[in-house]
C-alpha positions in Angstrom: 0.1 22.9 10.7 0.6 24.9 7.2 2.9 23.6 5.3 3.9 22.6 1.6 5.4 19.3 0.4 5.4 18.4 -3.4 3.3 20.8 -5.9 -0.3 20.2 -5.2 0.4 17.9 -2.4 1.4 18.4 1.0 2.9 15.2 3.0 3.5 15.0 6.7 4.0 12.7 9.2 3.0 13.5 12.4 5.3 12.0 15.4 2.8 11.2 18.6 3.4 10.1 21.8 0.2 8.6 23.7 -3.6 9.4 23.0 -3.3 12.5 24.4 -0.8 14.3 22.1 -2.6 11.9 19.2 -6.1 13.6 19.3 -4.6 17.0 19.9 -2.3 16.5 15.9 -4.9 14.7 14.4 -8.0 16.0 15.8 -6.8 19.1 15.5 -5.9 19.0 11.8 -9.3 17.5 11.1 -11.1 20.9 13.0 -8.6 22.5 10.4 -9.6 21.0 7.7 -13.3 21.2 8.6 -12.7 24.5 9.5 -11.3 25.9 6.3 -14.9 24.4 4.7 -12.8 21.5 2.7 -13.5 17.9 2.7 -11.9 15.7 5.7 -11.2 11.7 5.0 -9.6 9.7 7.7 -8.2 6.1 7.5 -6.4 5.1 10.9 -6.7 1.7 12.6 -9.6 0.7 14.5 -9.2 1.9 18.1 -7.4 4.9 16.8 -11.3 5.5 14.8 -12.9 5.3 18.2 -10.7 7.7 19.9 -10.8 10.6 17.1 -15.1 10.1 17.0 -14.8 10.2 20.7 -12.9 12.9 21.5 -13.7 15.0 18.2 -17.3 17.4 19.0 -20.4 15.5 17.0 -21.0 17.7 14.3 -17.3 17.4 13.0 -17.6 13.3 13.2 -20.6 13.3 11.2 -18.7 15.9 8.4 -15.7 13.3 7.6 -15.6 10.2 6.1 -14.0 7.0 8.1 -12.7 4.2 7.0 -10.7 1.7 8.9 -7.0 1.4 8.0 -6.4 -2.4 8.8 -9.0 -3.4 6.7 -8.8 -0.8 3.5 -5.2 -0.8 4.0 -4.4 -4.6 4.9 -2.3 -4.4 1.6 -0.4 -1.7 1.9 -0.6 -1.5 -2.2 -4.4 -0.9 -2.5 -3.9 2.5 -0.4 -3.2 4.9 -2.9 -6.4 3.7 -5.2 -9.0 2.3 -3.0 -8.1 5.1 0.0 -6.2 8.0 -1.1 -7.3 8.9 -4.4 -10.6 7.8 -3.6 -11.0 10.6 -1.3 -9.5 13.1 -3.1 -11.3 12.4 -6.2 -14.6 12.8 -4.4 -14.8 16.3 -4.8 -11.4 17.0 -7.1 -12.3 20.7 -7.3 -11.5 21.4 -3.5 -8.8 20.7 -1.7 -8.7 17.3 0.6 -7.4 17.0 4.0 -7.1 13.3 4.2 -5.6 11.1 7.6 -3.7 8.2 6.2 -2.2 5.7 8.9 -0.8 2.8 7.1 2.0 2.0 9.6 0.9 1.1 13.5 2.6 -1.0 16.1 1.6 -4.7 15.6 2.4 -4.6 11.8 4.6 -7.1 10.5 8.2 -7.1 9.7 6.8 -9.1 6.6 4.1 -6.5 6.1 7.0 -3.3 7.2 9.0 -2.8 3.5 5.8 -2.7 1.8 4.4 0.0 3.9 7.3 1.9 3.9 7.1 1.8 0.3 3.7 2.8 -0.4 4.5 6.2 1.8 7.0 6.8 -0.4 5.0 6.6 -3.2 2.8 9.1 -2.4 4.8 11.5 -3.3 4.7 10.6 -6.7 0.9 9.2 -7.1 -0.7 12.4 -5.8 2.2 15.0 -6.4 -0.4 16.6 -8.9 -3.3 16.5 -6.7 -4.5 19.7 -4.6 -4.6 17.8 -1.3 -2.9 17.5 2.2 -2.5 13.8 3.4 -1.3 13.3 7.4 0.0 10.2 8.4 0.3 9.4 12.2 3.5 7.7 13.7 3.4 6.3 16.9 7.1 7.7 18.1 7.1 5.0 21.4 5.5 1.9 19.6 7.0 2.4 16.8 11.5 1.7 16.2 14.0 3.9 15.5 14.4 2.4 11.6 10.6 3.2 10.9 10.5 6.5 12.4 13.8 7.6 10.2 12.4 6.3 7.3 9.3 8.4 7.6 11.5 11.6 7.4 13.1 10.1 4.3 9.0 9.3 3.1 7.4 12.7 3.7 8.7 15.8 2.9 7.0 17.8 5.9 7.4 16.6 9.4 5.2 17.6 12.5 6.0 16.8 16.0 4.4 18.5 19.3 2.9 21.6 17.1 6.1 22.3 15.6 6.5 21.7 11.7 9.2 21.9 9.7 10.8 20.4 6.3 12.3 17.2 6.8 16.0 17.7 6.2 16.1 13.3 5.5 13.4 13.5 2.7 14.7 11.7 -0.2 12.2 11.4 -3.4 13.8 8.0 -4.4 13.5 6.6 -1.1 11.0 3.6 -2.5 14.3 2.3 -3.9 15.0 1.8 0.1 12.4 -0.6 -0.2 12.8 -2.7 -3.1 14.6 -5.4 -1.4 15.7 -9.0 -2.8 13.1 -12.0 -0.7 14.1 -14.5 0.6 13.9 -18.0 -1.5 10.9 -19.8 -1.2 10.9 -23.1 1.2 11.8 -26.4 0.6 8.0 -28.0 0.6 7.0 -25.0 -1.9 5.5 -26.6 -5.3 7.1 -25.4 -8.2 5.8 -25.1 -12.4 7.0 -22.9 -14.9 5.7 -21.7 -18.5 7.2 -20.6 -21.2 4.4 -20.7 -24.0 1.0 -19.3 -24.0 -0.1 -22.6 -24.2 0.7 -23.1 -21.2 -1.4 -21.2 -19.4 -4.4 -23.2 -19.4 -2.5 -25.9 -17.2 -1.1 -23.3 -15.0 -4.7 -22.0 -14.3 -5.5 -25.3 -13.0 -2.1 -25.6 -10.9 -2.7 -22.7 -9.3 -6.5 -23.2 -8.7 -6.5 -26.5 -6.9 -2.9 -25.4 -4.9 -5.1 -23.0 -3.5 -8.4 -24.8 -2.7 -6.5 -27.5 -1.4 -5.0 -25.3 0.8 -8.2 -23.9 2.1 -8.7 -21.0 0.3 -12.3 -19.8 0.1 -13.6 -20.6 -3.4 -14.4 -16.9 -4.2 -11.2 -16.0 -3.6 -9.8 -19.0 -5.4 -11.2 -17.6 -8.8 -9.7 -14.2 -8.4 -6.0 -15.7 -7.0 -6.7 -17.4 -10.5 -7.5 -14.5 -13.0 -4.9 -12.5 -11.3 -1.5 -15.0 -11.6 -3.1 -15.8 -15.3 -2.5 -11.7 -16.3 0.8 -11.6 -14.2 2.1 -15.0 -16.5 0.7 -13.3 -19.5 2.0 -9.9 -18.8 5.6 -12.3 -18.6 5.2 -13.9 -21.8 4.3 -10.4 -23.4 6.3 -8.5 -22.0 9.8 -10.3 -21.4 10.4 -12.8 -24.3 11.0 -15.3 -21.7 9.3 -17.8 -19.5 8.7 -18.0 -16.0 7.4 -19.4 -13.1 4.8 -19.9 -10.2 5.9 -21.0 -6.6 2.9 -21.7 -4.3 3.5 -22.7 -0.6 1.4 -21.9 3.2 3.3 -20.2 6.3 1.9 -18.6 8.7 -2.1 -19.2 8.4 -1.2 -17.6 4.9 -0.9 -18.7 1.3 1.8 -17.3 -0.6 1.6 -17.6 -4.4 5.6 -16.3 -6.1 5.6 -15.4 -9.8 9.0 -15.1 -10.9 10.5 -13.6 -14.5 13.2 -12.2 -16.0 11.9 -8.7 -16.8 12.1 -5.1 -15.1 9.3 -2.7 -14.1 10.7 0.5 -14.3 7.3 2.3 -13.4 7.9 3.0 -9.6 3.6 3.3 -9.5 3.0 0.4 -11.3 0.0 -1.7 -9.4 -0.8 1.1 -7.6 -3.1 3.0 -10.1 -5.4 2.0 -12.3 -3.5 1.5 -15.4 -5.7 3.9 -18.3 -5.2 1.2 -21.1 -6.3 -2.8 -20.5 -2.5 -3.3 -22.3 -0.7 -2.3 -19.6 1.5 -4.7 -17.9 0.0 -3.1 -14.6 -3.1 -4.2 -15.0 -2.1 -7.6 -14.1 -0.1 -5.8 -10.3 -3.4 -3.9 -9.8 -5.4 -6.7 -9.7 -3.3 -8.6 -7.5 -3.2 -5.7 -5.0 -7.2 -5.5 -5.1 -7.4 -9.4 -4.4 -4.7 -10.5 -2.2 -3.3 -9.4 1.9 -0.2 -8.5 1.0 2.1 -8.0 -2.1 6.3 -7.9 -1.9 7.8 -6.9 -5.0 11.2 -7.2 -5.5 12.0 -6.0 -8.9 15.8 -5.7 -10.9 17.5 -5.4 -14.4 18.0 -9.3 -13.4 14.5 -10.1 -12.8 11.9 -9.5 -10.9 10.1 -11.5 -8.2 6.2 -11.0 -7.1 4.9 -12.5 -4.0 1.6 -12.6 -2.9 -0.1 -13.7 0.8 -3.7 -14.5 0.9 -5.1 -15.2 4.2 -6.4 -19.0 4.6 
């Protein structure tokens, strides 16, 4: 399964039909890995966990590092920090074999663009990283749409043993995925701000919207702190005002911040941002704290969602 994507980074997706075909591309990529004497990392849903420690021989299990994929990787924007570069920056010197399986049947269409996104993005976040990242697609669970759009995602594609260059790879595909949302609901609660002053009173909006709503109180404090940088970041950043939409759906909480400005840094929330200036400070927090984050951003405006679960 040799191949090269990016410099320093090699990106496939692996197409899978059934368990049978899934333990013989993963599980055999991981004896690869182990093989070669470099660090293994896996994060694939649940059930797929207990298959690969199953049908993998026990001395490989105990060599690689799990972690479950629908709970490290509910928010698809967390991935790169708290998963992939986690595991590669456990022993930078060597190269990583990491499993990465953001994208399973029973994932949302709400959850799909940001998914589809954050594969994309790979290619940029860990371009200069010496590490090889595998990410499983269930070809009969999965459609059409998300299977072509993981040959526009990875560079390499695997399917049956065979690998090859994807011929559909596109490195701006993430711009597939930046797509306008849909307006909020009528019953959604509305304030803006357009001073610094005005912060104070939008801490308290947004603090007993959500308690009222049933968030836990823990996670009322950090939905908080992270709307409070996102306004401030506005105020800072765009020379304008905005505003904070906050509404439930679906067992969820979803909290809209909406400006005027335009984040040009495609990896923006992703990272940890090296300076506590950076307007991305405020999007990383948000992706370590909420479910989900859709970002749709444009030289009109851009528009941040967040879904915390109730």
């Amino acid at each position: 399964m040799t191949a090269s994507g990016t410099a320093g980074l090699d990106h496939l997706a692996l197409f899978y039909r059934g368990n049978q075909e899934y333990l013989a591309g993963v599980g055999g990529y991981i004896l690869e890995g182990l093989a070669s004497g470099e660090p293994v990392a896996v994060a694939v849903p649940g059930p797929r966990l207990e298959l690969l420690r199953s049908g993998l021989p026990a001395e490989a299990v105990q060599q690689v590092a799990w972690t479950n994929m629908a709970v490290a990787g509910r928010n698809p924007g967390r991935i790169i920090h708290r998963v992939l570069l986690a595991a590669v920056k456990r022993q930078p010197s060597r190269r990583t074999y990491v499993v990465g399986e953001p994208i399973w049947p029973g994932r949302s269409d709400l959850e799909y663009p940001a998914c589809a996104a954050h594969e994309a993005l790979i290619n940029d976040a860990l371009a200069d990283h010496y590490c090889r990242i595998l990410c499983p697609y269930d070809a009969i669970g999965l459609s059409a749409t998300v299977i072509a759009d993981a040959e526009q995602t990875h560079p390499v594609l695997v399917d049956n043993g065979v690998t090859w260059q994807s011929p559909e790879y596109d490195p701006a595909a993430v711009e597939h995925f930046n797509r306008p949302l849909p307006e909020p609901p009528p019953e959604a609660v509305t304030m803006s701000f357009s001073r610094i002053a005005e912060l104070a009173p939008l801490r308290t909006f947004v603090g007993r919207r959500a308690a009222a709503a049933g968030l836990p109180l823990k996670n009322v404090h950090e939905l908080v702190v992270a709307v409070n940088e996102l306004a401030t970041n506005t105020l800072e950043h765009t020379g304008d005002g905005g505003s904070v939409a906050m509404w439930t759906e679906s067992g969820m909480l979803v909290v809209q911040v909406h400006d005027t400005g335009h984040i040009t840094d495609r990896l923006a929330g992703r990272t940890l941002p090296v300076r506590l200036d950076e307007r991305g400070r405020g999007l990383f927090l948000v992706n370590m704290v909420c479910d989900l984050v859709r970002l749709h951003t444009a030289p009109t405006g851009t528009t941040l969602r967040l879904h915390l679960a109730l």
